[in-house]
C-alpha positions in Angstrom: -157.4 23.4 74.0 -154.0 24.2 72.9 -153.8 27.6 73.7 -154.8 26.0 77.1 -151.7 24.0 77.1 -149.5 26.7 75.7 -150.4 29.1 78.5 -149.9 26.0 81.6 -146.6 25.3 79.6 -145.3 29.0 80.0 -146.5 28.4 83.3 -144.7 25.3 84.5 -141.9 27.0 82.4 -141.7 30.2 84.7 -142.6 28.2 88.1 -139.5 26.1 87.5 -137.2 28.8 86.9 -138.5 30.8 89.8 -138.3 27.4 92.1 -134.3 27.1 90.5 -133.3 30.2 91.3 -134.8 30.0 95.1 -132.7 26.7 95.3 -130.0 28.5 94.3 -130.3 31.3 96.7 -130.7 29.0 99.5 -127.8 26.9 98.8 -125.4 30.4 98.2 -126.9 31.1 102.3 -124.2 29.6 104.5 -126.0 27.9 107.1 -125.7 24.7 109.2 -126.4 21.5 107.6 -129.7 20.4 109.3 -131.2 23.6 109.0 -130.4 24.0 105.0 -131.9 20.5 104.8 -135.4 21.5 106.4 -135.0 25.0 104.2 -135.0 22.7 101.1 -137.1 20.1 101.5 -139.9 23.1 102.5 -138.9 24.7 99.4 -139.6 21.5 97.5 -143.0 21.0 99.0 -144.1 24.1 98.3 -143.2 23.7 95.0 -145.0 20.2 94.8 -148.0 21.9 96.3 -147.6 24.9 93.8 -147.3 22.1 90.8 -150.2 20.2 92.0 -152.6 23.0 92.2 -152.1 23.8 88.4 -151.8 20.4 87.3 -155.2 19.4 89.1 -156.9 22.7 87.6 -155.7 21.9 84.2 -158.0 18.6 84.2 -162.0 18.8 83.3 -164.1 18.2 86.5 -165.5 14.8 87.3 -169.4 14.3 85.8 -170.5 12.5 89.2 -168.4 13.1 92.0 -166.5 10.2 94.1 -169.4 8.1 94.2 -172.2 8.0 92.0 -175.9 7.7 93.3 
């Protein structure tokens, strides 16, 4: 169990720098302001999405499903 956590901590660790150092490109990118806005807020959902999936996999499996029978 806590090598699991260990190993999604590294993780999370390397996702977030990789996810700073793309906001950082995009902001050193001169383009027009609606256009950097819509770059960034893609960026940020793919990193949501990107979270999400490890996050969710990290956590045991439900026993029944959504509804038991």
């Amino acid at each position: 169990m806590l090598t699991g956590l260990v190993g999604l901590l590294v993780t999370l660790l390397i996702i977030g720098l990789i996810f700073a150092v793309v906001w950082w490109i995009i902001g050193l990118i001169p383009m027009p302001a609606p256009i950097g806005q819509i770059v960034r807020v893609i960026v940020a959902v793919i990193f949501l999405i990107v979270l999400l999936s490890y996050l969710v996999g990290f956590l045991p499996a439900p026993q029944h499903g959504l509804w038991p029978r």
